[in-house]
Backbone as CSV, one residue per row, in Angstrom:
resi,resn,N_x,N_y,N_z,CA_x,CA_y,CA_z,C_x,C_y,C_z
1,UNK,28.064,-21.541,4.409,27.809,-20.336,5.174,28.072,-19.097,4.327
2,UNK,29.179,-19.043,3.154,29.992,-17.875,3.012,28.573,-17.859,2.056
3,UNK,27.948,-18.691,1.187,26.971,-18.839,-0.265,25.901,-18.042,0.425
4,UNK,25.455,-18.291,1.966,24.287,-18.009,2.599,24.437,-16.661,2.608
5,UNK,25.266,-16.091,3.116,25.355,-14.954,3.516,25.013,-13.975,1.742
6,UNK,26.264,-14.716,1.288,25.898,-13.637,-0.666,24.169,-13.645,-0.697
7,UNK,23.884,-14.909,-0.805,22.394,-14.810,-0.888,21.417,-13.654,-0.558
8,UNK,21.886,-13.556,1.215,21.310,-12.532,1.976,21.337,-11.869,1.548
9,UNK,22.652,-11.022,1.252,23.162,-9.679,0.598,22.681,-9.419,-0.683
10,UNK,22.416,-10.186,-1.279,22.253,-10.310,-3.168,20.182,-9.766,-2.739
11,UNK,19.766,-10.603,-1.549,18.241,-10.572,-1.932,18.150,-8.748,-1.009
12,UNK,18.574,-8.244,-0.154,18.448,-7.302,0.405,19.001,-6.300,-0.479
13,UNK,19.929,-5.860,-1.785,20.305,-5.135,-2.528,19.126,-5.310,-3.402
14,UNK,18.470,-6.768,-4.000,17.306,-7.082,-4.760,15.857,-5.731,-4.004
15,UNK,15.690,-5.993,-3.112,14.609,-5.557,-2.225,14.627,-3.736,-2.130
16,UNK,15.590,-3.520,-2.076,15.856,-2.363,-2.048,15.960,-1.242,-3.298
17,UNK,16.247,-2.522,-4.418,16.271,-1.873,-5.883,15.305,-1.676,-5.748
18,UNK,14.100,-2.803,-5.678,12.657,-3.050,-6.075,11.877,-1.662,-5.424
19,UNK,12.096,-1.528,-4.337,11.573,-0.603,-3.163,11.635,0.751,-4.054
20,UNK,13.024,0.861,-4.613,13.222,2.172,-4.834,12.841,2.475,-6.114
21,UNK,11.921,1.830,-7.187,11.214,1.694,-7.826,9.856,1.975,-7.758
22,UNK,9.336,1.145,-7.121,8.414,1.254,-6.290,7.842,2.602,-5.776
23,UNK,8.728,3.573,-5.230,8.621,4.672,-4.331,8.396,5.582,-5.332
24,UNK,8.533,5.494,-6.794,8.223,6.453,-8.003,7.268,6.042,-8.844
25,UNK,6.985,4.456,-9.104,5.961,4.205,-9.251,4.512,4.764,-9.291
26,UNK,3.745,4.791,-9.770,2.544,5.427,-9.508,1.423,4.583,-8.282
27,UNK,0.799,5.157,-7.467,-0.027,4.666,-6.510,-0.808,3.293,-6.628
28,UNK,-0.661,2.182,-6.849,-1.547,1.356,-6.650,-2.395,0.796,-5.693
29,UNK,-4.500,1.328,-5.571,-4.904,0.867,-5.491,-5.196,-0.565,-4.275
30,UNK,-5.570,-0.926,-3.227,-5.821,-2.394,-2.329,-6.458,-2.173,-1.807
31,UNK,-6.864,-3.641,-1.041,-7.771,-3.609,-0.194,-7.571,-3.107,0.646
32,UNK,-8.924,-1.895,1.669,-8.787,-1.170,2.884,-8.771,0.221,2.365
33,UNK,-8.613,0.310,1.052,-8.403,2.317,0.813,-9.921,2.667,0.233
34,UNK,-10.332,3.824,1.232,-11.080,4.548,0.384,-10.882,5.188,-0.592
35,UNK,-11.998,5.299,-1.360,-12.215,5.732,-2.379,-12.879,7.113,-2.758
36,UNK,-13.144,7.522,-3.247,-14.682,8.490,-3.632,-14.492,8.672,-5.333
37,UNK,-15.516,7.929,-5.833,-15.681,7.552,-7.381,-16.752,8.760,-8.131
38,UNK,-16.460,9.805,-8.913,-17.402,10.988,-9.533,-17.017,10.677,-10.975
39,UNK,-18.618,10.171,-10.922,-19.216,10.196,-12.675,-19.763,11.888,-12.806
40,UNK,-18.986,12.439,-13.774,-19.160,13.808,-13.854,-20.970,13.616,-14.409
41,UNK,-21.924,14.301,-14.123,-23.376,14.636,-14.729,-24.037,13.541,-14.254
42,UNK,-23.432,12.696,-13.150,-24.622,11.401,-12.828,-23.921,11.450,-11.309
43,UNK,-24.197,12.246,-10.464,-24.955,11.542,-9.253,-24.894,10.228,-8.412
44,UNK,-26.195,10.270,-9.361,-26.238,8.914,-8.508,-25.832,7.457,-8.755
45,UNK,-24.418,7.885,-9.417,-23.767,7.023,-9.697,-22.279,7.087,-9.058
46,UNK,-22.233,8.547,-8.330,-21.042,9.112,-7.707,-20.979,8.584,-6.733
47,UNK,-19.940,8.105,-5.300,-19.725,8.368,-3.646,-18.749,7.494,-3.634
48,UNK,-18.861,7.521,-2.542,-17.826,6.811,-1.566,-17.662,5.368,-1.439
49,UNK,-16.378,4.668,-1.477,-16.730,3.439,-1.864,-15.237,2.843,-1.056
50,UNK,-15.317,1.391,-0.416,-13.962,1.312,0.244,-13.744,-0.051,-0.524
51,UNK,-12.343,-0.747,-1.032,-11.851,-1.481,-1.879,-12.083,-2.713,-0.707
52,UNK,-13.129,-3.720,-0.718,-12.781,-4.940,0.098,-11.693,-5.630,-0.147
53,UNK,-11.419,-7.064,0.344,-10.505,-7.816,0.890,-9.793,-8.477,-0.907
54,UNK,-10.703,-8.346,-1.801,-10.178,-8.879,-3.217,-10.009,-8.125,-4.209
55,UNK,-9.897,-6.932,-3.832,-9.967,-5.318,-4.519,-11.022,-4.977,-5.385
56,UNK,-12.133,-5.686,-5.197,-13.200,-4.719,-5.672,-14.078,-3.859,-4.747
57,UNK,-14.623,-2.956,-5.948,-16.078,-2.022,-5.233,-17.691,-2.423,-6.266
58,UNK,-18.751,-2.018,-5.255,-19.676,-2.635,-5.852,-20.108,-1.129,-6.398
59,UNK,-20.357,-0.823,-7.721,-20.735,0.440,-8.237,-22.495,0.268,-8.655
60,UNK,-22.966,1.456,-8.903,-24.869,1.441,-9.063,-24.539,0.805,-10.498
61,UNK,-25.621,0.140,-11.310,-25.539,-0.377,-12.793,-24.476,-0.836,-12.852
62,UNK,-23.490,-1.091,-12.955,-22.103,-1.761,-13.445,-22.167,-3.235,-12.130
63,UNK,-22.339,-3.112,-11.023,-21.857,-3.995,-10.065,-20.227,-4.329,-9.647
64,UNK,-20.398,-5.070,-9.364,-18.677,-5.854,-9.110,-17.420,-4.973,-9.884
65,UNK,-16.442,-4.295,-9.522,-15.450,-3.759,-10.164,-14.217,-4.121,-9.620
66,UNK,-12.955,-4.883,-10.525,-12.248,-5.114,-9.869,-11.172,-4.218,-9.626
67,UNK,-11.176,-3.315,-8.824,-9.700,-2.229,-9.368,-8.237,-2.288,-8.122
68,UNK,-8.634,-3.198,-7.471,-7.282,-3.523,-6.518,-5.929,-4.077,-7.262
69,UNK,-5.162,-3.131,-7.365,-3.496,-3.675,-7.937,-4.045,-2.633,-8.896
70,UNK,-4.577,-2.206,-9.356,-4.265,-0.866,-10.306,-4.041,0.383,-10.150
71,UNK,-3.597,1.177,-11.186,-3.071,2.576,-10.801,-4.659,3.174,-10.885
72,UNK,-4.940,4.264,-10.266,-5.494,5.185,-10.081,-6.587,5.283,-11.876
73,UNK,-5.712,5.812,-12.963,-5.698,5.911,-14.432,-6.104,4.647,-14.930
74,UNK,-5.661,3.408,-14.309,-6.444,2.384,-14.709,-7.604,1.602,-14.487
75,UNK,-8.063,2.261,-12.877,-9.471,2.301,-12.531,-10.488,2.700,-13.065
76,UNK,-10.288,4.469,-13.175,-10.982,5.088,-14.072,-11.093,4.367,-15.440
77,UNK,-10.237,3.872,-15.839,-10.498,3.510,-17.297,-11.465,2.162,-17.668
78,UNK,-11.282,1.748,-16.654,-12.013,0.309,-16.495,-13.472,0.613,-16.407
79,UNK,-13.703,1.887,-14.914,-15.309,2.078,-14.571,-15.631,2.877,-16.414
80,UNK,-15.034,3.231,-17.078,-15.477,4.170,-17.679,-15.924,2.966,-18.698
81,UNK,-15.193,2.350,-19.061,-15.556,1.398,-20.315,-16.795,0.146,-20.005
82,UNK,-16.651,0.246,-18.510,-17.704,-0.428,-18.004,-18.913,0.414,-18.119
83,UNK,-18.947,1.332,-18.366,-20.176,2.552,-18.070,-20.807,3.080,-19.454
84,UNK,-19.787,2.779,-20.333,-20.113,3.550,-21.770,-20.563,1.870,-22.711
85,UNK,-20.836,0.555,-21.561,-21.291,-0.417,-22.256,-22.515,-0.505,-22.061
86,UNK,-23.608,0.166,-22.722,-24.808,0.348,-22.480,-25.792,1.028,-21.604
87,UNK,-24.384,1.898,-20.528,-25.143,2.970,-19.595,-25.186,4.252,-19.755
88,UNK,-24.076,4.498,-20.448,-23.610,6.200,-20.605,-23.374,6.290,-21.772
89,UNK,-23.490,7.361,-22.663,-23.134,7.594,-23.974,-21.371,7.898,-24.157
90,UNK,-20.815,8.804,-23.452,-19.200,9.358,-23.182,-19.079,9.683,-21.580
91,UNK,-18.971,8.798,-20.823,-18.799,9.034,-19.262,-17.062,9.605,-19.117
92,UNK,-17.580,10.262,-18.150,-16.465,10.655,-17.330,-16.620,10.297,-16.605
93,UNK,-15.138,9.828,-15.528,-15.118,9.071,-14.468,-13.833,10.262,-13.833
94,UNK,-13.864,10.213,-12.318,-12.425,10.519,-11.407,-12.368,9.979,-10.511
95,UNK,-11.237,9.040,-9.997,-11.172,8.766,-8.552,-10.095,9.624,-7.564
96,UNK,-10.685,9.547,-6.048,-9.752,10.079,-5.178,-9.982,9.536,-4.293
97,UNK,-8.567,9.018,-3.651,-8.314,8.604,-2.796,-8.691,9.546,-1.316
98,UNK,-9.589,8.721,-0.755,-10.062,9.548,0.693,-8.926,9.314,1.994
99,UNK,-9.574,8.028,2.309,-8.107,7.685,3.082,-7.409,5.977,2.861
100,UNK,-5.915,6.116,2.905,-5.128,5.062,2.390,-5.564,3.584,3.226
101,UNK,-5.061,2.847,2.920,-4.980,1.433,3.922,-4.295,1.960,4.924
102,UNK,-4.020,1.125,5.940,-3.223,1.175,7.008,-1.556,0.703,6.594
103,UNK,-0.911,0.896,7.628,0.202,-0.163,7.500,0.635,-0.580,8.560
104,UNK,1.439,-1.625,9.010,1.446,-2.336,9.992,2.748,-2.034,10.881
105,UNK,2.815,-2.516,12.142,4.273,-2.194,12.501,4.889,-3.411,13.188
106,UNK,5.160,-4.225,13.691,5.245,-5.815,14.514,6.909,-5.496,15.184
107,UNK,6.630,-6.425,16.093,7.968,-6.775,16.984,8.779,-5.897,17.608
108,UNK,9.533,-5.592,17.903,10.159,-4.743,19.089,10.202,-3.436,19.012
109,UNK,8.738,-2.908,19.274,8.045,-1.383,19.539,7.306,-1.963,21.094
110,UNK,7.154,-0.852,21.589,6.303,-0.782,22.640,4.914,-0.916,22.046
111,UNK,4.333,-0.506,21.156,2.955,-0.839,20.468,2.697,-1.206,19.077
112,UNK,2.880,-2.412,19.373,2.453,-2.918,18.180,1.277,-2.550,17.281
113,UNK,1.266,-2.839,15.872,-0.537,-3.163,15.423,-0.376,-2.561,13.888
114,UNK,-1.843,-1.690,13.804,-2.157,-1.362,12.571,-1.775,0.334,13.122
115,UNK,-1.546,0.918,12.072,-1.860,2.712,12.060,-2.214,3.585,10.855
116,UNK,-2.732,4.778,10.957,-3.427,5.156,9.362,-1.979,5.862,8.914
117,UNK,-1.704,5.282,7.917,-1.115,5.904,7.215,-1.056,7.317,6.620
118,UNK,0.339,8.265,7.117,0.180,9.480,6.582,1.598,9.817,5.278
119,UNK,0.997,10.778,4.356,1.860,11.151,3.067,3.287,11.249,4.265
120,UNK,3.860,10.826,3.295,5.635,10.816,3.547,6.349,10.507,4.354
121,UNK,5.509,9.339,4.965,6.190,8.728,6.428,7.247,7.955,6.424
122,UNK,7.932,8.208,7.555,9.422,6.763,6.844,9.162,5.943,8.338
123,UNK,10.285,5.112,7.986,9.885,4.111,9.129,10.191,4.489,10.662
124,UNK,11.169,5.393,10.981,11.302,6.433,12.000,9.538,7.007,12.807
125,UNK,9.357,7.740,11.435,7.956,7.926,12.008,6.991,6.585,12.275
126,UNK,7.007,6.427,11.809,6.049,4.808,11.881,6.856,4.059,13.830
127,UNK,7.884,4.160,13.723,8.435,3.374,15.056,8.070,4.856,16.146
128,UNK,7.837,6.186,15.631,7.601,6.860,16.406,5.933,7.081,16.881
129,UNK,5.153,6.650,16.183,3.440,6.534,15.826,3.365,5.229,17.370
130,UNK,4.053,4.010,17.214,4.262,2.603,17.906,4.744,3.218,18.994
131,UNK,4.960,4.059,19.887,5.414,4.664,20.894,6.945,4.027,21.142
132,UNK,7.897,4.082,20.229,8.954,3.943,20.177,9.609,2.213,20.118
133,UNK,11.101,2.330,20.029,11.397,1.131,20.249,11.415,0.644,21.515
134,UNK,11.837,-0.737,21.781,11.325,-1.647,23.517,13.631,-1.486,23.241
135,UNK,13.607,-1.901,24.235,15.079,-1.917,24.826,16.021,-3.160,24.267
136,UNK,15.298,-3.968,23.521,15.883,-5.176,22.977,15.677,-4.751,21.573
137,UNK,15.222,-3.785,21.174,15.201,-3.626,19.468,16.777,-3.529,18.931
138,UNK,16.401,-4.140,17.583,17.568,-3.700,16.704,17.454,-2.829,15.984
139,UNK,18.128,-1.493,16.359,17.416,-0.507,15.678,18.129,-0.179,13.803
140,UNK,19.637,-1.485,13.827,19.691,-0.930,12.452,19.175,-2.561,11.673
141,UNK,18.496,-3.591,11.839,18.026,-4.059,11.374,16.290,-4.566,11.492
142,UNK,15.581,-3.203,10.630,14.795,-3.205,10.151,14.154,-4.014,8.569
143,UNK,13.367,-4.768,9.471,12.562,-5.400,8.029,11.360,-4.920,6.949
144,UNK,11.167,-5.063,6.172,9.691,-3.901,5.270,9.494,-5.014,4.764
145,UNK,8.404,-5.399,4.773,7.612,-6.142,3.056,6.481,-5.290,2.970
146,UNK,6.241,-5.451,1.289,5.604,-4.491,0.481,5.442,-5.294,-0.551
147,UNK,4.080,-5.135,-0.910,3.331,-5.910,-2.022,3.518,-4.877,-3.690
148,UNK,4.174,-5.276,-4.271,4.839,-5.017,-5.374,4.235,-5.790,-6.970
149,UNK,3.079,-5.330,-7.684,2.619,-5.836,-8.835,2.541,-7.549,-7.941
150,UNK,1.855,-7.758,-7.111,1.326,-8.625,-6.706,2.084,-9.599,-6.121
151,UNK,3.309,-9.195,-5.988,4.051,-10.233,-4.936,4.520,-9.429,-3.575
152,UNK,4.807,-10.391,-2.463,5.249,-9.938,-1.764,6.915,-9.673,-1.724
153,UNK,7.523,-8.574,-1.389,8.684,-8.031,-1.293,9.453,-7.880,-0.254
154,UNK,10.836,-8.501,0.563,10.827,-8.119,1.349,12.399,-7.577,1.985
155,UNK,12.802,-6.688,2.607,14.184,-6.457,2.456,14.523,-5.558,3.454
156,UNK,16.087,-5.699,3.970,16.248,-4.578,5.502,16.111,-3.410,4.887
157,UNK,15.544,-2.468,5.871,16.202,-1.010,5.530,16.371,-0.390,6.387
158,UNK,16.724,1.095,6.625,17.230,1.602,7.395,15.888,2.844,7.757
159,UNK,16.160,3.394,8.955,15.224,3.899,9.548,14.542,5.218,8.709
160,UNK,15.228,5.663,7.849,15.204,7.016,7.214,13.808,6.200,5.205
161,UNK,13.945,4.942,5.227,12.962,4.871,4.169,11.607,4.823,4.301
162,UNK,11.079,5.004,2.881,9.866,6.058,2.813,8.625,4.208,3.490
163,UNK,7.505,4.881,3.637,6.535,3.976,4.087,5.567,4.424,3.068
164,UNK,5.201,2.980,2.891,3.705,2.909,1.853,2.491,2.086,2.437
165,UNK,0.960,2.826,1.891,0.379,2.000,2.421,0.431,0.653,2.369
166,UNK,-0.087,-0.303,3.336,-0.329,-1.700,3.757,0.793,-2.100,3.759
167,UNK,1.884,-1.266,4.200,3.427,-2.074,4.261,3.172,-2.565,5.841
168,UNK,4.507,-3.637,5.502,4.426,-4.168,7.184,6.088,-4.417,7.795
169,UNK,6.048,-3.546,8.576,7.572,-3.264,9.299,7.456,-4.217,10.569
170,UNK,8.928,-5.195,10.148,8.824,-5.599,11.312,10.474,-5.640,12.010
171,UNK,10.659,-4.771,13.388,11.629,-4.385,14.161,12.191,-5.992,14.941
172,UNK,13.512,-6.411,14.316,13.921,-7.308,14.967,14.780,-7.145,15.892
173,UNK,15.117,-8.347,16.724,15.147,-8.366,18.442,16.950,-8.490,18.812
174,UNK,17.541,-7.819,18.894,18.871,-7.646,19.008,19.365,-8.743,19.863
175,UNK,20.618,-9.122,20.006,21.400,-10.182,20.730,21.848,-9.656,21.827
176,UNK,22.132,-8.848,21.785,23.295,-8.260,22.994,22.693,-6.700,23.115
């Protein structure tokens, strides 16, 4: 029991390092975020584009692009080298993010589900978006997982940390 518990403690200090890493990290990229992709002097090679379920977008001449799990800087760099291989002489590329993935909220809120994610939300707001907690919540043990350089992450936190897209909070169910 006493080993179980260190465990706990050891992986929730783990989760929380990771998190807080994470939160300075630069933006990575998934499935569900728009996009809007501008080849500076081409048109019609520019718009709007949303990352499907395996993180690519389908671009004009290039096709298939995989840019889900990358930073922003490493998208661009990819469409660009993809573009200057027999389409463009010196392309410029920019991406911007239109709107993020969602992120999720589960278990003891009055409304569950998906919601659009807004800049600088913590999980407060997010349980406040869910029309609050239900009467059996635990309101200081909160769960987050967050997909982190391709794994999943997962660890308590407290109501005041930051929310990222496609995170998924889930409010567990108190005893007493």
């Amino acid at each position: 029991m006493y080993n179980l518990l260190i465990s706990l403690f050891a992986a929730a200090l783990f989760g929380a390092a990771v998190f807080a890493q994470a939160d300075t990290a630069p933006y990575q990229l998934g499935a569900g975020d728009q996009i809007r992709v501008t080849v500076f002097g081409e048109e019609d090679l520019s718009g709007e584009f949303e990352i499907d379920g395996v993180g690519r977008i389908s671009l004009p001449l290039i096709g298939s692009v995989e840019i889900g799990g990358s930073n922003i800087g490493a998208a661009e760099a990819r469409i660009v080298t993809l573009l200057a291989d027999g389409y463009l002489i010196t392309p410029r590329v920019n991406i911007e993010v239109m709107n993020y993935r969602p992120f999720y909220i589960l278990g003891e809120v009055k409304s569950p589900g998906s919601y659009p994610y807004v800049s600088g939300m913590t999980v407060l707001n997010a349980v406040a978006l869910a029309t609050g907690f239900t009467y059996r919540a635990n309101k200081k043990k909160i769960e987050l997982t967050r997909r982190i350089d391709g794994q999943e992450v997962k660890s308590f936190v407290d109501p005041t940390a930051v929310v990222r897209p496609g995170d998924i909070i889930r409010v567990t169910e108190r005893f007493f």
